[in-house]
N, C-alpha and C positions, 0 to 999 in steps of 0.2 A: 455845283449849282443845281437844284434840283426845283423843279417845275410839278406843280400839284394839278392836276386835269379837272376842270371845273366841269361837271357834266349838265347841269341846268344851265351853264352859260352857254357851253355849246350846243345844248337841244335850242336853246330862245333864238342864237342869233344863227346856228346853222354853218359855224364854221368852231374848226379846234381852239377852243380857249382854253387853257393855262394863265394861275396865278404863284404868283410868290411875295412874301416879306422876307426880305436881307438888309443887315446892317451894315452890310458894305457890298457896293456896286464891282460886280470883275466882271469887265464886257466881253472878257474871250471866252469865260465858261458859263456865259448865260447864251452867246449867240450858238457856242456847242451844243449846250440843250438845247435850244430852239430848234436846232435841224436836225438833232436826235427825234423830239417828240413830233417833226415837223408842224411846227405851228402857227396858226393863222394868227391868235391875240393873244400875248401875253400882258395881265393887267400885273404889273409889279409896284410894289410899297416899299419905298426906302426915305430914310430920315432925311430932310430936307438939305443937314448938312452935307448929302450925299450927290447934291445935284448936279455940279461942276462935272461929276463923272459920268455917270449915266448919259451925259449930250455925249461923250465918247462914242455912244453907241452909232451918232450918227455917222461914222463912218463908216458904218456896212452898208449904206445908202438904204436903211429899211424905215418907214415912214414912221414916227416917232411924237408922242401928244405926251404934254401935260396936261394928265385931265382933272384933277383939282389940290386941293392943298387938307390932308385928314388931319385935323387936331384934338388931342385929347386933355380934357378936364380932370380932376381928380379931388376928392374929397376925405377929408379924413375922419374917419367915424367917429374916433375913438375921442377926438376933442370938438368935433362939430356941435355946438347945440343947434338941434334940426329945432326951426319954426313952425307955431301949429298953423294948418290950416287955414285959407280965408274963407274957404266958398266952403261950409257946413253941410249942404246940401249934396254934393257928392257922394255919390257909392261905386263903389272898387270892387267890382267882381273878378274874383281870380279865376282866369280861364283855366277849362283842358281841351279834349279832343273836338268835342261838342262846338266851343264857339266859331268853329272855323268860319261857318258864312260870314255871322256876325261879322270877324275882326276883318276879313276880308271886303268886306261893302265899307268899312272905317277906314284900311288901307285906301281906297282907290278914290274916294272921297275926299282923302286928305293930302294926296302926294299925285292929285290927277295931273299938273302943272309944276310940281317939284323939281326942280336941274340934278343932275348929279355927276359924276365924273362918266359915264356913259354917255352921255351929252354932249360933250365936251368932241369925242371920238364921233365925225362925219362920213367911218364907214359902218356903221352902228344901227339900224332900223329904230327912226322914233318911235315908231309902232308899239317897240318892244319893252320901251324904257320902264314905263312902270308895274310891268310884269313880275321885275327881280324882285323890288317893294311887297308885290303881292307873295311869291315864291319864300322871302325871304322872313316875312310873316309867318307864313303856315310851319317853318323849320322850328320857331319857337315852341309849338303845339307838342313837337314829338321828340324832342331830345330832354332827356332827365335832369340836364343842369339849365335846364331855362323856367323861368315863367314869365307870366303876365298878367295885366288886367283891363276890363275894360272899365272905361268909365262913364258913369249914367251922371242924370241929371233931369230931373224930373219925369223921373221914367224911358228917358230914351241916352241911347247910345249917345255917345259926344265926341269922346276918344278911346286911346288904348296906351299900355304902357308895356313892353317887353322887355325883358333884363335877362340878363344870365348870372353865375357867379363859378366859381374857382376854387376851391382852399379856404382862404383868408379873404380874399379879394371876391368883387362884385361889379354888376356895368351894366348901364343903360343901354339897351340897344337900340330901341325903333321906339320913339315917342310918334302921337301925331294926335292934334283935336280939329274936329270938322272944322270948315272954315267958320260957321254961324254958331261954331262956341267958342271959336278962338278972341281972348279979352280977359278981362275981368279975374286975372289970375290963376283960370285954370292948369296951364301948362305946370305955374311953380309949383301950383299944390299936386300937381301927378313924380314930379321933383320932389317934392319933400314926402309923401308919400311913401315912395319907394328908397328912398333915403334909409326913413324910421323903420321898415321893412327888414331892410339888410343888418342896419342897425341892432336893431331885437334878436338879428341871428346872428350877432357876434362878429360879423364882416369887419374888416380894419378900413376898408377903404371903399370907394364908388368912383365909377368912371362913367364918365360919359363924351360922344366924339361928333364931329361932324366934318362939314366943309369949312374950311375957312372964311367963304364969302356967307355963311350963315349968323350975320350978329345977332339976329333977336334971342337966340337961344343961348348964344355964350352969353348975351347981357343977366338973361336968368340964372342962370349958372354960375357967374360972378356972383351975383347977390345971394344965391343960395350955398355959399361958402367950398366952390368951384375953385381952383386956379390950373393955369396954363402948365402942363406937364411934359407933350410930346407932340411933334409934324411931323408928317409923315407925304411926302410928295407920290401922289397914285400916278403913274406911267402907263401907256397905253403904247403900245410897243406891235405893231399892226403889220406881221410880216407875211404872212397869208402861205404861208410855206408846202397847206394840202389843200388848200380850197382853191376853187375853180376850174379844177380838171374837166368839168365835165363842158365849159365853155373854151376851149383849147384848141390852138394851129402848130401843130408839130410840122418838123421837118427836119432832114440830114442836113450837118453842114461839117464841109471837108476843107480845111486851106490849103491850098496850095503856093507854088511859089510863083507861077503865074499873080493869083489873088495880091501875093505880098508887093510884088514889083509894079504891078497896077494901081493900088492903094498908097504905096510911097512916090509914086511918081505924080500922085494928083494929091494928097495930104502934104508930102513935104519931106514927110517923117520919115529921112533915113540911117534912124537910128540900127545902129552895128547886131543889136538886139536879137532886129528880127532879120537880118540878109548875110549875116558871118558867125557860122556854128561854132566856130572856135572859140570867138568874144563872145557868146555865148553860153556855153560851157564854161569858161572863164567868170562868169557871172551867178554860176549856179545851178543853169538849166541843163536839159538833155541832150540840147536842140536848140533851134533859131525859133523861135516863139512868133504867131501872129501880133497882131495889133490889136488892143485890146476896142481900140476906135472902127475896126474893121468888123466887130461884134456890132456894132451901133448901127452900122450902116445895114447891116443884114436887116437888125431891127426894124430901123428905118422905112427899107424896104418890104415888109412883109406885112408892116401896119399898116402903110400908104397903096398898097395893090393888091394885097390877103386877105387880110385880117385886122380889123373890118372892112377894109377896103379903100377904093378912090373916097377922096373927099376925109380921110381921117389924117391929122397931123398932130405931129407929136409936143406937146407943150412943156414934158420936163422928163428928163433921161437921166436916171442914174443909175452905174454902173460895179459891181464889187467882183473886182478879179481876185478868185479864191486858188485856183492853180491855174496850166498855162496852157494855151490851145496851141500843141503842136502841127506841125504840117504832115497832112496829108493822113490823120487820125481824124476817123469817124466821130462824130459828138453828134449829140441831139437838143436840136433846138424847138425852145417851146414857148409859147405865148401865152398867157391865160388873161381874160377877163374877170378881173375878181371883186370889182365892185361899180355901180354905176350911177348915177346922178343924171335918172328921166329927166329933170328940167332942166340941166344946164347941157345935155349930151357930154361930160366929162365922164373919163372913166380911169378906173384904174389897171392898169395891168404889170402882173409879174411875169420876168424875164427868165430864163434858166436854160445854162446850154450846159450840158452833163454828156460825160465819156459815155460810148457804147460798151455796153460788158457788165462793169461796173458799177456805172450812173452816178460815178463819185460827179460833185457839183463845182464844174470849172467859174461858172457865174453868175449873178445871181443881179438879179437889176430890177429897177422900180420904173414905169413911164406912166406918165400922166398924160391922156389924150383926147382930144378933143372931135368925134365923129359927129356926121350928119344926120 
C-alpha cells in the first residue's frame, strides 16, 4: 500500500496529507502505511464497487468521510462527429506562463461558492477550499503535457478550459465560465472546442470528470456524445496521527495490580484475563493484561481535571487496542487537541498510550469533547 505525500495539501491545511488511488481496498496495509507515514489525511479514491470495504476501516475507531462520488465521461473521437459551434463570437486563447493572473481572477470568480469533496471533511478550514481550485489551475501552466484556454467574448475574459493528455488518450480537467456568462451555450462550445482540438491531434478518446451531485454538466456532456464510464468513491480518512503535538498533555501511566482489583471490583469485569497469568498466557499473552476500559477512565480523568480541564466532557470515546498494557510497564500517555469548532466548543482529540523505550503504539483512540 503505498501513500504519495501531497505537499500543497499539507502547506494549505497545515497538517500531513497523503493520497492514493487503489482498485482494491486492504485495511491492514493501508492503516500500516498510515502509521508508517504518520498521517494526519489520507484523501483515498477507490471504485465505488469498493465501498462495502473501505467501512472496514472503521474499526480502527479512526474518523472516516465520504466525501463525494468522482465520475468519469468518456468520448470517442474516433466515431464522434463533434458539433460546430453556437456562439461564433468566441476566441480561444491558448494560455502559457503569462496568463497566470488572468486564469487565476477566472478560477476564484468561478468556483468562489463551488462544494467539493474537501467540504464534505468538517476538520478542513473553509477558508482554504478554494485555494486548491486556484493551486490546481496554476499546475496546468507549468507541466508539458497540459494545456489550456481562456475564453473571451467581446473582449473580455468569460472562462477557461484546462485539459491534459496521454499517449492516445486526452481529459478535461478544470472547466469554469463566470457566472454572468454562464447560458447561452457557452460551456458546450468550450466542450466541443476542446473536443475538435484533441481530435485534430489524433487523440482516440476525451474524458472528462466531476462530482456526482454536479448534473448540469454531465447533462452537457451527455448531449456532447459523453457516456458514463467510471466512480470512483473519494474517502477522507482523517487520522491526525502527527498533528497536534504542539497542543499536547503527556503523562506516565503504570498499571498495577492494585489499579486491576480496584477497576474489577467497581466495573464487574473479572475476567481471568487480566487477574490469572496462567489463563493468560494460555491465551497468548506474556502476562495478565490491563483493561482496555481502564485506558478510558485515565482518559476520562485527564480530560475532565487536565486537560482542558473542569467543565470539559467527553461526548464520544473510541478506543483501538493495538498490543497489550502489561502491569507494572511504563507507557506514555498523551492527549492532543487536534481540531476545534470555536462556535460549538467541540473538539477533537487523539488518544495514544505508547511503550517507553520503544514508543511502539499500544492505543490509539478518537474523543470527541465538548469544553467551556
Amino acid at each position: 500500500m503505498t501513500l504519495q505525500f501531497s505537499e500543497k495539501e499539507s502547506k494549505r491545511f497545515g497538517i500531513k496529507v497523503y493520497r492514493s488511488k487503489v482498485e482494491k481496498v486492504e485495511e491492514s496495509k493501508l492503516f500500516a502505511a498510515m502509521q508508517q507515514e504518520k498521517a494526519d489525511l489520507v484523501i483515498l479514491r477507490v471504485p465505488t464497487s469498493e465501498q462495502p470495504r473501505f467501512f472496514k476501516l472503521e474499526r480502527f475507531g479512526i474518523p472516516i468521510w465520504h466525501a463525494d462520488t468522482l465520475v468519469y465521461y468518456t468520448c470517442n473521437l474516433l466515431k464522434y462527429v463533434i458539433h460546430p459551434l453556437q456562439n461564433k463570437d468566441l476566441n480561444f486563447e491558448q494560455m502559457n506562463a503569462s496568463h497566470g493572473a488572468r486564469l487565476d481572477k477566472l478560477v476564484r470568480d468561478t468556483f468562489v461558492d463551488y462544494q467539493n469533496h474537501y467540504s464534505a471533511n468538517p476538520y478542513l478550514p473553509k477558508q482554504t477550499l478554494l485555494a486548491g481550485y486556484r493551486e490546481w489551475a496554476q499546475d496546468f501552466l507549468a507541466s508539458p503535457n497540459r494545456t489550456g484556454w481562456i475564453v473571451q467574448k467581446d473582449g473580455k475574459d468569460i472562462g477557461f478550459c484546462l485539459t491534459s493528455f496521454d499517449g492516445d488518450e486526452s481529459e478535461g480537467g478544470l472547466y469554469g465560465v463566470i457566472p454572468e456568462a454562464a447560458g447561452g451555450g457557452v460551456y458546450a462550445d468550450m466542450i466541443r472546442f476542446t473536443q475538435r482540438f484533441y481530435q485534430d491531434q489524433g487523440k482516440k478518446v476525451f474524458r472528462v470528470s466531476t462530482q456526482v451531485g454536479n448534473f448540469p454538466v454531465q447533462k452537457v456532456w451527455a448531449r456532447e456524445g459523453h457516456y458514463l464510464t467510471d466512480a470512483y468513491s473519494t474517502i477522507h480518512i482523517c487520522s491526525f496521527l502527527n498533528h497536534g503535538a504542539d497542543r499536547s498533555f503527556v503523562e506516565d501511566l503504570v498499571v498495577t495490580d492494585d489499579d486491576l482489583k480496584r477497576f474489577g471490583k467497581v466495573s464487574g469485569d473479572t475476567n481471568k484475563i487480566h487477574f490469572d497469568a496462567q489463563f493468560a498466557k494460555k491465551k497468548g499473552f506474556k502476562d495478565r493484561i490491563a483493561h482496555g476500559m481502564l485506558i478510558g477512565t485515565a482518559v476520562s480523568r485527564i480530560i475532565g481535571t487536565k486537560f482542558p480541564g473542569d467543565g470539559a466532557i467527553i461526548v464520544s470515546l473510541q478506543q483501538l487496542f493495538m498490543k497489550p498494557i502489561y502491569l507494572n510497564t511504563k507507557h506514555i500517555l498523551s492527549l492532543s487537541i487536534v481540531h476545534e469548532n470555536t462556535e460549538t466548543g467541540f473538539r477533537l482529540v487523539i488518544i495514544k498510550v505508547t511503550t517507553e523505550g520503544d514508543g511502539a503504539l499500544c492505543v490509539l483512540g478518537y474523543a470527541t469533547i465538548k469544553a467551556p
